[in-house]
BALOBA-1460 file (C-alpha; in Angstrom, 3 decimals):
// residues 327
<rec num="1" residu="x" x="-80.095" y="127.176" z="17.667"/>
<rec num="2" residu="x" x="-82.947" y="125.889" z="15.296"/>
<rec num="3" residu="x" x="-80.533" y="126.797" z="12.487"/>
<rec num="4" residu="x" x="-77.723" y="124.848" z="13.626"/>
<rec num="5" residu="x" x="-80.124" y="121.899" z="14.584"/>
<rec num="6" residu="x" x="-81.526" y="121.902" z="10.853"/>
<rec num="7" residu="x" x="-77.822" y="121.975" z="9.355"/>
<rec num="8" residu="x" x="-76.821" y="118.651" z="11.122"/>
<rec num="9" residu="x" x="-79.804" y="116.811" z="9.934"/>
<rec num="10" residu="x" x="-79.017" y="117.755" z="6.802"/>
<rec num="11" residu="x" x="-75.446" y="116.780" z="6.891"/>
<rec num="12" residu="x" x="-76.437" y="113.612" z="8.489"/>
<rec num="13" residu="x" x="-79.192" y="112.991" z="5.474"/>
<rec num="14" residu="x" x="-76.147" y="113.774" z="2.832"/>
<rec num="15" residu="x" x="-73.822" y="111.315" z="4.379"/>
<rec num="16" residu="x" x="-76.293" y="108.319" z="4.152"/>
<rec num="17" residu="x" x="-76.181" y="108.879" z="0.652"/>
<rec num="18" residu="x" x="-72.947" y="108.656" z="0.190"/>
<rec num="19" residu="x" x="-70.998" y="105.283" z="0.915"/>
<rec num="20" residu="x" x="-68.355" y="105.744" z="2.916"/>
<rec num="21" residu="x" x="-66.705" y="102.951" z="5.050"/>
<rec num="22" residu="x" x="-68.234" y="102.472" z="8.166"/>
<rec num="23" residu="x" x="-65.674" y="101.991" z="11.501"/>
<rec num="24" residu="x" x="-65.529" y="98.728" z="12.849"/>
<rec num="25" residu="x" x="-64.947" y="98.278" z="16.506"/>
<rec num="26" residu="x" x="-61.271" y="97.179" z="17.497"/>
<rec num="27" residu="x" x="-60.200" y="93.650" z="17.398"/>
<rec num="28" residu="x" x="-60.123" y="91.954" z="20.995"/>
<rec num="29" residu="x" x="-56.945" y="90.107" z="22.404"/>
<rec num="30" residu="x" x="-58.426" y="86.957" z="21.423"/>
<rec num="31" residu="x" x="-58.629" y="87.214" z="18.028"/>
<rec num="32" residu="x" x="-55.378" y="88.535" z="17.572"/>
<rec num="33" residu="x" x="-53.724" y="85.488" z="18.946"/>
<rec num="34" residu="x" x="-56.161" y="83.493" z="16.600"/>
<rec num="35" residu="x" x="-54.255" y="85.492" z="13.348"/>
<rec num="36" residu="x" x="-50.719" y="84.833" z="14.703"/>
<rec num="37" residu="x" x="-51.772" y="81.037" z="14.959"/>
<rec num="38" residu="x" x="-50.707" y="80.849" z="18.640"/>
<rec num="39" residu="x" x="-53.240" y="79.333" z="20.713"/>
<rec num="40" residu="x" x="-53.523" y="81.519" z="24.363"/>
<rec num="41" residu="x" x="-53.295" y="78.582" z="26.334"/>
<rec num="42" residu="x" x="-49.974" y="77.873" z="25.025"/>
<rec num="43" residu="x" x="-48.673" y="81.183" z="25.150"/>
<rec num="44" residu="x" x="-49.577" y="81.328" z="29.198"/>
<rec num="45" residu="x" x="-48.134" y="77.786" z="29.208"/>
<rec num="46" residu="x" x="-45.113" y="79.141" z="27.960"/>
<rec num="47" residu="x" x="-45.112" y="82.453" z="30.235"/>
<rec num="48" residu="x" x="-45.401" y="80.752" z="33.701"/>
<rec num="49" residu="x" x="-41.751" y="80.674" z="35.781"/>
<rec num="50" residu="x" x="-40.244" y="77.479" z="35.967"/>
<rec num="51" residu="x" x="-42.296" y="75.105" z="32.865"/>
<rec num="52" residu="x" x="-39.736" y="73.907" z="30.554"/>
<rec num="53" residu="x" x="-40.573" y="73.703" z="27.394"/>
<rec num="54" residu="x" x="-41.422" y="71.154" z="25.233"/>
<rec num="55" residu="x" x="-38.989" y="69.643" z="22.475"/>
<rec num="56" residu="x" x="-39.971" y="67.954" z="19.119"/>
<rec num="57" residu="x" x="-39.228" y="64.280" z="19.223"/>
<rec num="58" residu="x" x="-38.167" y="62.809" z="15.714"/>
<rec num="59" residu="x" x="-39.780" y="59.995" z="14.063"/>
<rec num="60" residu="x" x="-38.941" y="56.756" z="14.710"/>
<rec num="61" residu="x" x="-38.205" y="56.538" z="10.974"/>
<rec num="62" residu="x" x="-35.152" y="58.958" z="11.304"/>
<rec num="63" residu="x" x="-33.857" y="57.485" z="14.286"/>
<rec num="64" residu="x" x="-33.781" y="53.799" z="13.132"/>
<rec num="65" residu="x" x="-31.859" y="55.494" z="9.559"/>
<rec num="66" residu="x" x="-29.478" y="57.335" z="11.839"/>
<rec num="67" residu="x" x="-28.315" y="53.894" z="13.426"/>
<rec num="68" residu="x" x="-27.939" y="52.129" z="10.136"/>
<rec num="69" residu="x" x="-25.537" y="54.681" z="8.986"/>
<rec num="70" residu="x" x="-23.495" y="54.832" z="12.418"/>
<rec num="71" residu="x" x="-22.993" y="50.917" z="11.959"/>
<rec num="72" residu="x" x="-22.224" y="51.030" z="8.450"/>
<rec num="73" residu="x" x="-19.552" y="53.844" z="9.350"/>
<rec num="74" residu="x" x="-18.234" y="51.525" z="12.175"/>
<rec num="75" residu="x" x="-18.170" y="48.278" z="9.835"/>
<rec num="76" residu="x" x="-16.165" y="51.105" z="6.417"/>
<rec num="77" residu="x" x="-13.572" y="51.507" z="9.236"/>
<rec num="78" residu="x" x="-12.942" y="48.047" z="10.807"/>
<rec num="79" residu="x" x="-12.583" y="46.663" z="7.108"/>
<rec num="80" residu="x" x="-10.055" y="49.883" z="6.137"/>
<rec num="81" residu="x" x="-8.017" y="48.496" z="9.881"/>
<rec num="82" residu="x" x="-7.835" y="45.008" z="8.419"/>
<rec num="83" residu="x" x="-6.936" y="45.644" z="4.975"/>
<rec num="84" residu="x" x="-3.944" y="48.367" z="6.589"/>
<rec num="85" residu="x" x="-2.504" y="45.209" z="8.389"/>
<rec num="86" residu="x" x="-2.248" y="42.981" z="5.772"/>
<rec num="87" residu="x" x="-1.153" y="45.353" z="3.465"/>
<rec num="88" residu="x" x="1.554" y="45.675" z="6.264"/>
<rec num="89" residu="x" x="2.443" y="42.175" z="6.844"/>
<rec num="90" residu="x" x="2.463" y="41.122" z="3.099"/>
<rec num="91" residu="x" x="4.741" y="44.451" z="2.601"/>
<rec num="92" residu="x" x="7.534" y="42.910" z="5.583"/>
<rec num="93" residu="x" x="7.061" y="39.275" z="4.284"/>
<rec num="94" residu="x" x="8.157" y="40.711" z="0.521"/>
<rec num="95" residu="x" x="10.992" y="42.842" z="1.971"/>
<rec num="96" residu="x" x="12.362" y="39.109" z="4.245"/>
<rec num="97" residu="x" x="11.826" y="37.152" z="1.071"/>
<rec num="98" residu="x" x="13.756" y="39.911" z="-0.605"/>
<rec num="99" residu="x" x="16.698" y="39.960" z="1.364"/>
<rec num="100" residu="x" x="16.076" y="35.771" z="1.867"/>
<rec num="101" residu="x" x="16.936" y="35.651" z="-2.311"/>
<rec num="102" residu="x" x="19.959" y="38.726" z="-1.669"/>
<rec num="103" residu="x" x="21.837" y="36.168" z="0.923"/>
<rec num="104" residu="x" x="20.977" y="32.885" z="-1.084"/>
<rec num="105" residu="x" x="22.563" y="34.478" z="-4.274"/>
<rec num="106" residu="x" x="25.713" y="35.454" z="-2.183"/>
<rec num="107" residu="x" x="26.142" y="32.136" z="-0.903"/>
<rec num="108" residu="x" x="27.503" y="28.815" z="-2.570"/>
<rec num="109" residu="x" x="25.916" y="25.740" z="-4.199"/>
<rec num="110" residu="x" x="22.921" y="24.423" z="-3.473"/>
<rec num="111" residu="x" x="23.753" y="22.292" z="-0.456"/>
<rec num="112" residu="x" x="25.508" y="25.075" z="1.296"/>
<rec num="113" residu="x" x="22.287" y="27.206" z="0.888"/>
<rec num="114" residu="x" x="19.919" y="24.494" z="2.012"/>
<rec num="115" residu="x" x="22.550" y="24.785" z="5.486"/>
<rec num="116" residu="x" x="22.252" y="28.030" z="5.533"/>
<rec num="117" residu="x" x="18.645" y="28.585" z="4.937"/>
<rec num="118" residu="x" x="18.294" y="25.692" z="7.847"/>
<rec num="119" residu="x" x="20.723" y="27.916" z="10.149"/>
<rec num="120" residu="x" x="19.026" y="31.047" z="9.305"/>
<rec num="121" residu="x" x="15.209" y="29.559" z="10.116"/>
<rec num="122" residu="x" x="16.276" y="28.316" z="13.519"/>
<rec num="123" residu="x" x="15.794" y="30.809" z="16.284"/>
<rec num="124" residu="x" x="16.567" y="29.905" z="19.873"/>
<rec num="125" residu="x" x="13.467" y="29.314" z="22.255"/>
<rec num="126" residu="x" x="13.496" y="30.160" z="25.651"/>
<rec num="127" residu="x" x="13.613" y="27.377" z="28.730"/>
<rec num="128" residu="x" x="10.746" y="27.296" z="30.519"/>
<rec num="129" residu="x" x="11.019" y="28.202" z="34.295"/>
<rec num="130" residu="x" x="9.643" y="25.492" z="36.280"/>
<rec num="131" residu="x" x="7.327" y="26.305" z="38.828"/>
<rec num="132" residu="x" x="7.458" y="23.919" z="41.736"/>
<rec num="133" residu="x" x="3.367" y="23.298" z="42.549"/>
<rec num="134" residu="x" x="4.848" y="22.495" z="46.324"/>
<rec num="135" residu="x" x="3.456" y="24.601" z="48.704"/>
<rec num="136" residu="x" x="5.684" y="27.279" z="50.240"/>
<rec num="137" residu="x" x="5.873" y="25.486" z="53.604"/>
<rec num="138" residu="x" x="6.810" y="22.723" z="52.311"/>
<rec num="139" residu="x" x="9.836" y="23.989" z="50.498"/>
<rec num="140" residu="x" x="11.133" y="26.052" z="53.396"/>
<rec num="141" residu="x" x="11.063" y="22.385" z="55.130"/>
<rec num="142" residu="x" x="14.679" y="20.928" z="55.817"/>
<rec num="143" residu="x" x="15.669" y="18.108" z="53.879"/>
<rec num="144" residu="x" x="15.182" y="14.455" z="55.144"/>
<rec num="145" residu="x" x="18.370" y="12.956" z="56.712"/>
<rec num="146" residu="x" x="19.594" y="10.238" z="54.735"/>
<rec num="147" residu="x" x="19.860" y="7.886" z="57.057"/>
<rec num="148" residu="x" x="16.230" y="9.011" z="58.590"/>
<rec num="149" residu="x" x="15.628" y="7.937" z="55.418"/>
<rec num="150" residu="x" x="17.051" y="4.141" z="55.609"/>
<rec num="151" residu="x" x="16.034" y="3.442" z="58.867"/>
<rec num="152" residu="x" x="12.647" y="3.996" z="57.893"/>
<rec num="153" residu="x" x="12.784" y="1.500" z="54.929"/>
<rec num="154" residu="x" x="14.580" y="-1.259" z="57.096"/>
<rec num="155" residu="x" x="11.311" y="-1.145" z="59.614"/>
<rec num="156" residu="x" x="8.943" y="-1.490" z="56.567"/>
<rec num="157" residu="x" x="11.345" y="-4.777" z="54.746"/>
<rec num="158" residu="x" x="14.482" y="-5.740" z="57.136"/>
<rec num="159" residu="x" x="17.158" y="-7.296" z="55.916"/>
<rec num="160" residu="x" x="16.943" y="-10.854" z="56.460"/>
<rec num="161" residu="x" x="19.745" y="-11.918" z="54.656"/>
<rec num="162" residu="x" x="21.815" y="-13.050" z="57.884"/>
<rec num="163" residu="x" x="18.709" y="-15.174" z="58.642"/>
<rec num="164" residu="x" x="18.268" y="-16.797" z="55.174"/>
<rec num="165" residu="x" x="22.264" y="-17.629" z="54.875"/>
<rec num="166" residu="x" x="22.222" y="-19.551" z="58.561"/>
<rec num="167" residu="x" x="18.626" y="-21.874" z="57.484"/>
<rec num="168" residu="x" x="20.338" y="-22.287" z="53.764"/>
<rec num="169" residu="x" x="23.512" y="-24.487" z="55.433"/>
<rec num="170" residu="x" x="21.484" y="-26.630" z="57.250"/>
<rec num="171" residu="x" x="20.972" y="-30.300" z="55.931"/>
<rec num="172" residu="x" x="18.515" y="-30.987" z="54.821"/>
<rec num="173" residu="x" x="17.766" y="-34.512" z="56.223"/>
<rec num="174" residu="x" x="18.983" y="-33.841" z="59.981"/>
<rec num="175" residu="x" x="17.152" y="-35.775" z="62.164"/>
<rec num="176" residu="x" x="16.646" y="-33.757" z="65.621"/>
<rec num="177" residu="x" x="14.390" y="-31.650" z="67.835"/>
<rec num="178" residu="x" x="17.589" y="-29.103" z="67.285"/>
<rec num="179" residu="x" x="18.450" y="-27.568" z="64.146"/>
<rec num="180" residu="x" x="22.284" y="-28.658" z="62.355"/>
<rec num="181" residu="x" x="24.438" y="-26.825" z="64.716"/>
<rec num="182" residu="x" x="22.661" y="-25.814" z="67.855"/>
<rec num="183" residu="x" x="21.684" y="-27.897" z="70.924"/>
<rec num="184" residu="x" x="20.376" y="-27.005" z="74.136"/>
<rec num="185" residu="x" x="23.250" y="-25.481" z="75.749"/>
<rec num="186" residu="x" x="22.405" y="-22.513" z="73.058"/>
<rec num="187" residu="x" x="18.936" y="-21.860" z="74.754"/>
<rec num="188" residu="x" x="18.661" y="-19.910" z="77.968"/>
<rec num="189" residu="x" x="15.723" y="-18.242" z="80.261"/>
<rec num="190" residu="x" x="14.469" y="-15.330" z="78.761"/>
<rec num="191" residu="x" x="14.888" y="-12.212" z="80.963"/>
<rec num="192" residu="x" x="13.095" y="-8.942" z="81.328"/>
<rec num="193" residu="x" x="15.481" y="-6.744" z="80.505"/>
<rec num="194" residu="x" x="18.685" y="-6.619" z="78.409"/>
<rec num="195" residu="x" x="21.622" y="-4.950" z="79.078"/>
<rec num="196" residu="x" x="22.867" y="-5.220" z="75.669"/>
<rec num="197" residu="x" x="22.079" y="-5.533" z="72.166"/>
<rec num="198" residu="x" x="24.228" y="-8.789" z="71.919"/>
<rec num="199" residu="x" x="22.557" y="-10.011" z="74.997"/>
<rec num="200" residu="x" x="19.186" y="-9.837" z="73.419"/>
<rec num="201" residu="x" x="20.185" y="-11.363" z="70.201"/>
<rec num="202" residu="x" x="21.734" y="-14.191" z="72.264"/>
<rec num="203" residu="x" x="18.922" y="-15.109" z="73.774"/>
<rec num="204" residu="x" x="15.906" y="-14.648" z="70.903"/>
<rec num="205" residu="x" x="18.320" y="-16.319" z="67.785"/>
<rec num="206" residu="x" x="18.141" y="-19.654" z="68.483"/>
<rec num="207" residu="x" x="14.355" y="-19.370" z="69.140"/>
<rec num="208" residu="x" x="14.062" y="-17.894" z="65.832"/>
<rec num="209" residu="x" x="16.063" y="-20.662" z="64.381"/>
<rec num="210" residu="x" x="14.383" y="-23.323" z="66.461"/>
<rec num="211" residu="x" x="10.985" y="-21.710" z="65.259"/>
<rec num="212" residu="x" x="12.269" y="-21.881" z="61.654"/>
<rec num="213" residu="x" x="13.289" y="-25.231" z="62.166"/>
<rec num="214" residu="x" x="10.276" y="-26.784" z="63.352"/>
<rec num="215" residu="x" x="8.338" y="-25.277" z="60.326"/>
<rec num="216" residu="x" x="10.572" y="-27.112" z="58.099"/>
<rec num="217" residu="x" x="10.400" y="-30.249" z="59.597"/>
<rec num="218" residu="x" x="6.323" y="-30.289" z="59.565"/>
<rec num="219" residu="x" x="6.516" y="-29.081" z="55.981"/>
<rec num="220" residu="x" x="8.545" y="-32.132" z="55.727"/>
<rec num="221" residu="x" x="6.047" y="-34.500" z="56.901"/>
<rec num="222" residu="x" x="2.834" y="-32.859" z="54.431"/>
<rec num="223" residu="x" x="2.206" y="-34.053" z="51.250"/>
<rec num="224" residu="x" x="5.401" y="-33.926" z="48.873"/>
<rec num="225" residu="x" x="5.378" y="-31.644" z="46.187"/>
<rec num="226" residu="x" x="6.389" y="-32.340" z="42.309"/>
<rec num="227" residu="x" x="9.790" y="-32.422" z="41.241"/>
<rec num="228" residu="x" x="10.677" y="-30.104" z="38.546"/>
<rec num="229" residu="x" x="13.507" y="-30.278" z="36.077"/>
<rec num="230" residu="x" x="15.934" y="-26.985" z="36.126"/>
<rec num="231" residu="x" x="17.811" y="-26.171" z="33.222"/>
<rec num="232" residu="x" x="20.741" y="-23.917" z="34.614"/>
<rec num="233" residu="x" x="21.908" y="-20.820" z="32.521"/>
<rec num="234" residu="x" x="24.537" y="-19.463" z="34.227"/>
<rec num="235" residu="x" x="25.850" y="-19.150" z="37.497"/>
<rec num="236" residu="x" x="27.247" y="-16.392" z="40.071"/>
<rec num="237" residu="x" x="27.840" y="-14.947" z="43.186"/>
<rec num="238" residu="x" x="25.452" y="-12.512" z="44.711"/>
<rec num="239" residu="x" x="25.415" y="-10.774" z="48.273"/>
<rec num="240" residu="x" x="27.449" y="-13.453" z="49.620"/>
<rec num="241" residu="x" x="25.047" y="-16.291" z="48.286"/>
<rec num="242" residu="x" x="25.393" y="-18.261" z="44.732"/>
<rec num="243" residu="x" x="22.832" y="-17.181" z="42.391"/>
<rec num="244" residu="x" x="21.763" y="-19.871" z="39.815"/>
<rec num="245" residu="x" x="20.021" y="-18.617" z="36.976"/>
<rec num="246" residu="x" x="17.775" y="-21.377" z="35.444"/>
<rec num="247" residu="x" x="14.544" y="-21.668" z="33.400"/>
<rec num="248" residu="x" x="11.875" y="-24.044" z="33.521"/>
<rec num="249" residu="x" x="9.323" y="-25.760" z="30.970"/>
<rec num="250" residu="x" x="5.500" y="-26.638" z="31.990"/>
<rec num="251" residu="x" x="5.205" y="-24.682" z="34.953"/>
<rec num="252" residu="x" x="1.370" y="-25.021" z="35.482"/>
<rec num="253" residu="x" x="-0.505" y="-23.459" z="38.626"/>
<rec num="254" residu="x" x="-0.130" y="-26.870" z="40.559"/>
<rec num="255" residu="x" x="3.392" y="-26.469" z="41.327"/>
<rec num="256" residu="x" x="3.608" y="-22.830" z="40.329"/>
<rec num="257" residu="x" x="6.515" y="-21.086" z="42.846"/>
<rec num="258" residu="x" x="5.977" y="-17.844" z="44.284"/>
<rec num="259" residu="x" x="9.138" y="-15.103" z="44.915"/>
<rec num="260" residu="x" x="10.942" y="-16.365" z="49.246"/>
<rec num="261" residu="x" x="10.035" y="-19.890" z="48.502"/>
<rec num="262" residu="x" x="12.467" y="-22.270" z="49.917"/>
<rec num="263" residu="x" x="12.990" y="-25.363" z="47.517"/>
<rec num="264" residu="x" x="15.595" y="-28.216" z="47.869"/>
<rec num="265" residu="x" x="17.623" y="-28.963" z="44.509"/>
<rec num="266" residu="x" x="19.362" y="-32.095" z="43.826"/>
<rec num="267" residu="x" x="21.390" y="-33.675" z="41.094"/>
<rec num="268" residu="x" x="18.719" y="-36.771" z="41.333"/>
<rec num="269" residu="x" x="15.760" y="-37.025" z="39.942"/>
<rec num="270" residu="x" x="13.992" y="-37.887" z="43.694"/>
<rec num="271" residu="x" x="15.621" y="-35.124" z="45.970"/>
<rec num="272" residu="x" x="12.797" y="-36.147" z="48.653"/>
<rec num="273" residu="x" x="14.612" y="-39.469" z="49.202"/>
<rec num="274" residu="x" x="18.050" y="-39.313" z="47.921"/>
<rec num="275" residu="x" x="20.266" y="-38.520" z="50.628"/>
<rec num="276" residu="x" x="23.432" y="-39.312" z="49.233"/>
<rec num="277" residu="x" x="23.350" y="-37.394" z="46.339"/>
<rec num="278" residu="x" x="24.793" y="-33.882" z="46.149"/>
<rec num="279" residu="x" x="21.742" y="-31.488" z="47.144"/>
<rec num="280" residu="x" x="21.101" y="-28.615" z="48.956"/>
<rec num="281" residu="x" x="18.712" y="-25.835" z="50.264"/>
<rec num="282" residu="x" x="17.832" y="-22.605" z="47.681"/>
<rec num="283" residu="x" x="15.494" y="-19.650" z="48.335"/>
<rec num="284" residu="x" x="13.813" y="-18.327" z="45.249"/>
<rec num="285" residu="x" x="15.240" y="-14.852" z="44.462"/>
<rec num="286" residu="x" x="12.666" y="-14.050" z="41.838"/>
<rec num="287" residu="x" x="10.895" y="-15.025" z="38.613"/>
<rec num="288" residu="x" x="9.142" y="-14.135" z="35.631"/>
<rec num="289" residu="x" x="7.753" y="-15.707" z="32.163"/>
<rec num="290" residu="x" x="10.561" y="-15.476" z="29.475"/>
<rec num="291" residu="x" x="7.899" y="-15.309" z="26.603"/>
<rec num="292" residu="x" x="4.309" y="-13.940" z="26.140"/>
<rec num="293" residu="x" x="2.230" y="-16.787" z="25.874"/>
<rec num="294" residu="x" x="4.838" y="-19.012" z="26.362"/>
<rec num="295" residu="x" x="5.192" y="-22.071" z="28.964"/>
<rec num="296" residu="x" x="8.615" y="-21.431" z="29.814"/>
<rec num="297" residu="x" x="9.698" y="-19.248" z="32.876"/>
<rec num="298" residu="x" x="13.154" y="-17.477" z="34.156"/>
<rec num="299" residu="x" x="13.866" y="-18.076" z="37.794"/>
<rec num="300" residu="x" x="16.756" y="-17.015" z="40.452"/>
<rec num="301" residu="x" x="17.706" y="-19.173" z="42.582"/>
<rec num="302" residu="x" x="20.257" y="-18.469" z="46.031"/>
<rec num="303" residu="x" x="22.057" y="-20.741" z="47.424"/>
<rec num="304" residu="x" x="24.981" y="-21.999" z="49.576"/>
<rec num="305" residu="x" x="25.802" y="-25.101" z="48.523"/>
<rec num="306" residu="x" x="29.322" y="-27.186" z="49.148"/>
<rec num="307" residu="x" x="32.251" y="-26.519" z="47.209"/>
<rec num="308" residu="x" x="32.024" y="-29.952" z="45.874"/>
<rec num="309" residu="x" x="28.444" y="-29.184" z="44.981"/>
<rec num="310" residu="x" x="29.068" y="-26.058" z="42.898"/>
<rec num="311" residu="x" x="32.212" y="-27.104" z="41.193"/>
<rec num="312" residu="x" x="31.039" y="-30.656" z="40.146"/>
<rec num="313" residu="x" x="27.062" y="-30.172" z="39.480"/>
<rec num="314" residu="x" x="26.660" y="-26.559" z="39.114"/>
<rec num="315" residu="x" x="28.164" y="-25.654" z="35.789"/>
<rec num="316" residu="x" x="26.588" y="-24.015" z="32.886"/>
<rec num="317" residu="x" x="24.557" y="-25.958" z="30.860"/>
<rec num="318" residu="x" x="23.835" y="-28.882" z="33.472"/>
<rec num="319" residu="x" x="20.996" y="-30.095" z="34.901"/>
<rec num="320" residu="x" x="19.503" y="-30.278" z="38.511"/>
<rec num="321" residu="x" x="15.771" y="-31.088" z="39.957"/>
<rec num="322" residu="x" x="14.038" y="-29.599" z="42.800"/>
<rec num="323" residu="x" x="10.913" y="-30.052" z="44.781"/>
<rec num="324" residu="x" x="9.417" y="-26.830" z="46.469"/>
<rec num="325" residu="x" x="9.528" y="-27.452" z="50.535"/>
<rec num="326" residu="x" x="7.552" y="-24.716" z="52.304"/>
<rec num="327" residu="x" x="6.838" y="-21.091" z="50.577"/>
């Protein structure tokens, strides 16, 4: 036992002078993960169920690049599309002009092809389709009656023709509570009812005319208007009346005439006071300036005068007077 003991020291005293490497203790889990370069709280990180991991996000730099090259891709092929089309349409306008110069070479002289060219150029366009902007409901209404239609306009502007040829016959310069041609064996009570159409007109004409009467006779007796000089155009007959077309010169607002005035025309120069000359009653149809700016004015007259009257005095060319009586 001392023998071995004294051999180990002395192997233990010859190692120390020798230099052989001494064992280092192993490396802990730690610094292993330090040499890969992985930090361990990333690796656990990355370990645990259910974290996602994380992506690298590139610059801003490479995105903004990216986008410039997507639009200047976009803008390459919208310019390629534009210049395809017009090569296309110059292409069909070269092949029309072509056959354009074929056709004008087969055809005659110069005047034939202008035609032609004319004829070919023309193309036929298409009617519209009207659209009626009625509503619906009003075009699946039934259509007016016609005579709906003229009864309607007769209650707005009757026809008072029948009245106007009755107060044109009457003379002037009768002298009576009456007018010419009635008396009081015409007038009757008015009743409540009528049986008839003819017994109402019976009774209300003659009041009418009575009514129309008295106005003329109080016009009569008001201040007499100016006599004006008529220059007769031409003369004709009219819805049963004679229609004397005349002009007059001077015309000023004073004795201006307005369209239904009733006027007495005479061959003298006083119709107010000259009963014995030819002269009669006339309505004023219409009128209207002949000229802008000028003093002269067309005017219509109707009439009934005498036969005497219209054969004697009324003749182209002549000339009458008139004073305007009530309007």
């Amino acid at each position: 036992m001392q023998a071995s003991e004294q051999s180990l020291r002395i192997v233990s005293r010859g190692q120390s002078k020798f230099d052989f490497p001494v064992a280092s203790a192993p490396p802990t889990h730690g610094q292993k993960l330090h040499r890969v370069g992985v930090s361990k709280s990333s690796l656990i990180d990355e370990l645990r169920i259910g974290t996602p991991k994380t992506q690298s996000i590139p610059p801003r730099n490479e995105f903004l690049l990216k986008r410039k090259a997507d639009l200047a891709a976009a803008e390459a092929a919208k310019a390629a599309r534009l210049e395809s089309r017009k090569k296309e349409r110059a292409s069909a306008i070269h092949s029309s002009d072509e056959d354009d110069d074929s056709s004008d070479n087969d055809s005659g002289n110069g005047l034939f092809r202008l035609g032609n060219s004319v004829q070919r150029s023309t193309k036929s366009v298409p009617e519209p389709k009207l659209i009626d902007s009625r509503p619906k409901n009003l075009l699946r209404q039934p259509a007016v009656p016609t005579r709906r239609v003229k009864d309607n306009r007769a209650r707005v502007a009757p026809d008072l023709s029948p009245l106007y040829k009755q107060i044109l016959k009457w003379e002037f310069f009768h002298d009576d509570v009456f007018p010419p041609g009635l008396s009081a064996a015409n007038y009757s009570k008015v009743d409540r009812t009528f049986s008839s159409y003819a017994a109402y007109k019976k009774t209300f004409e003659p009041l009418l005319l009575l009514e129309a009467w008295q106005a003329l006779k109080q016009a009569k007796e008001e201040a007499p208007q100016p006599t004006i000089k008529l220059n007769l155009v031409t003369r004709m007959s009219a819805d049963n009346f004679v229609e004397l077309e005349i002009t007059i010169d001077g015309m000023n607002d004073r004795n201006r005439w307005l369209e239904s005035d009733l006027v007495l025309v005479s061959v003298s120069k006083q119709p107010l006071t000259s009963k014995d000359s030819p002269h009669c009653l006339a309505r004023v149809h219409s009128l209207k300036k002949k000229f802008t700016g000028a003093n002269t004015t067309e005017v219509q007259l109707r009439c009934d005068p005498s036969p005497q009257m219209m054969q004697e005095n009324m003749r182209n060319g002549s000339t009458l007077y008139a004073a305007k009586i009530m309007g």
